[in-house]
N, C-alpha and C positions, 0 to 999 in steps of 0.2 A: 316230293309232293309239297307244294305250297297250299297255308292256308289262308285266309284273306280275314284280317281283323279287324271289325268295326265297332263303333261304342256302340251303334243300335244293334250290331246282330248278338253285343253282351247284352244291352239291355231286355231285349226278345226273349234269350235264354233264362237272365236272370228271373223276370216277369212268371215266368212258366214254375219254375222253382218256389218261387215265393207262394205265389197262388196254392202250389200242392201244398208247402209246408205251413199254411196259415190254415188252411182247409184239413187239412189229416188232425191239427193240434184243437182246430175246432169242434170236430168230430169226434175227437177222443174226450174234450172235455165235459163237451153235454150228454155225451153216452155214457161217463162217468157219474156225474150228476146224475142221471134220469134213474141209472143203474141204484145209488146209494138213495135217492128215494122213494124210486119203487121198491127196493130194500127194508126202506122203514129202519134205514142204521143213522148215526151222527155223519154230517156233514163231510166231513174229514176223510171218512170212507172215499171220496171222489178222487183225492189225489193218487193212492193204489188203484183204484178200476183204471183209469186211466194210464197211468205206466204200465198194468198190462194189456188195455190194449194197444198203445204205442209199442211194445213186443211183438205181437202178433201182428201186427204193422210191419213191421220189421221182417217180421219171417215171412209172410207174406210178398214183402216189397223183395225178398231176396231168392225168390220163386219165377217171380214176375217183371220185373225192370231189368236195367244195366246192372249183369255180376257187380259185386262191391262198390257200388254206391247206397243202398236205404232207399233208393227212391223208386216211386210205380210208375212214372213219367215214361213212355216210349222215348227211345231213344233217338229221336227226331227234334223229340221236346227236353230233352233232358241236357242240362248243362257239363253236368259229366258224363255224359253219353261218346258212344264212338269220337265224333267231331272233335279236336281241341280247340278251345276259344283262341288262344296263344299260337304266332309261327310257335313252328317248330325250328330249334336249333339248326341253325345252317341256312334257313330258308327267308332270311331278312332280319336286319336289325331294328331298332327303334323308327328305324323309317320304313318299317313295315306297319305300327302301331297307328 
């Protein structure tokens, strides 16, 4: 089975990765935040809300995405998904790249 690699169909992948992981780390921070002020605790409180729910994130994402990767990406979208980015060994060398 050959795969065919190109820099845009890394790029595609990587773009899709990036977006979930700048968005999940967004989302945990201001939920952290909003959480430690609607708390009525010190500031500081934000950095634990937030690592738990990057946890639950986690358990979460290990429910619902590709086994053993962290990520909620379908596997269509997902860079470690089924698909390898890379031939596979035997399947072309650098001039397959």
């Amino acid at each position: 089975m050959s795969h065919t690699f190109t820099s845009t169909a890394v790029l595609g992948y990587l773009k899709w990765d990036t977006f979930e992981r700048a968005g999940w780390t967004g989302v945990q921070t201001s939920l952290g935040v909003l959480a430690a002020d609607l708390a009525d605790v010190p500031a500081w409180w934000a950095a634990p809300i937030a690592l738990a729910l990057a946890s639950a994130k986690s358990y979460a994402a290990s429910r619902l995405g590709v086994r053993g990767t962290g990520s909620t990406l379908p596997a269509g979208r997902d860079p470690a998904g089924a698909e390898p980015l890379l031939p596979t060994p035997g399947t072309g060398g650098p001039e397959a790249l």
